[in-house]
N, C-alpha and C positions, 0 to 999 in steps of 0.2 A: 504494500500500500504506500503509496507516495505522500509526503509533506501536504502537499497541497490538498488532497482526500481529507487528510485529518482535519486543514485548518477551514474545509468547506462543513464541518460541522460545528462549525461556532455560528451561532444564531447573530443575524446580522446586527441587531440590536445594542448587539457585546460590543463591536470591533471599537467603540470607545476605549475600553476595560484595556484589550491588547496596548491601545497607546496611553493608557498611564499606567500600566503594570511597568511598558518600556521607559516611560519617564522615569518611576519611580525608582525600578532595577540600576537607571543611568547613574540619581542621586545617590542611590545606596553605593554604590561602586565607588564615586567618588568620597560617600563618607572615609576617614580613615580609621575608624577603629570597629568598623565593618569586616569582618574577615569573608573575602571571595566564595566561600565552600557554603556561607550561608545565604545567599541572595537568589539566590535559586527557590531556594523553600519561603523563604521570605516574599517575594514575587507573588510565587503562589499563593500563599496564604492570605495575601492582601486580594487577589483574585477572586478568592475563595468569597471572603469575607465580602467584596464589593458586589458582586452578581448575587449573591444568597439578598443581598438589602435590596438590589434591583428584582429580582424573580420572586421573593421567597424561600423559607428553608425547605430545599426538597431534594433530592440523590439529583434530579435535573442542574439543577442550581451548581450543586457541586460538582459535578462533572463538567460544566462549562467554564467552572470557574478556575477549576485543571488546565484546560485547552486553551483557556486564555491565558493561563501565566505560560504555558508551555511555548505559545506561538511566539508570545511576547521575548521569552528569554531566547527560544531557537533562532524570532530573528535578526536579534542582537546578535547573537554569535552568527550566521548568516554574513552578517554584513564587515564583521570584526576579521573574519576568516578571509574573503575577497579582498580586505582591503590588504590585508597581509601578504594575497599571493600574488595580489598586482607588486606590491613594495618590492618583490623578491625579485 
């Protein structure tokens, strides 16, 4: 299954959610007593938490709210990874 499959099941409503999960992922990165290994779960859990206020608390809610930190965090590194193979 391709990237693109997965992020075609975020309900269009979200794709807010994806750019300030990426916002947020960007701040937390540049906090400095942020450790890297946690901004991933952190993303998420703000995803979590933002779509469950937007939908309601339901397993729907929370599985979007997955996909939205997911797409948000892959397409930060997406874009981090290009820009490094151009640099090279």
């Amino acid at each position: 299954m391709e990237w693109t499959a997965i992020a075609n099941f975020i309900r269009p409503e979200l794709l807010i959610v994806v750019a300030v999960c990426w916002i947020f992922g960007y701040m937390l990165k540049r906090t400095p007593r942020v450790p890297d290994w946690t901004i991933i779960y952190l993303v998420t859990l703000a995803a979590i938490i933002v779509v469950c206020l937007i939908l309601g608390f339901n397993v729907d809610s929370f599985v979007q709210g997955i996909l939205c930190g997911a797409v948000a965090v892959y397409g930060n590194q997406l874009l981090k990874q290009a820009k490094k193979g151009v640099d090279e």
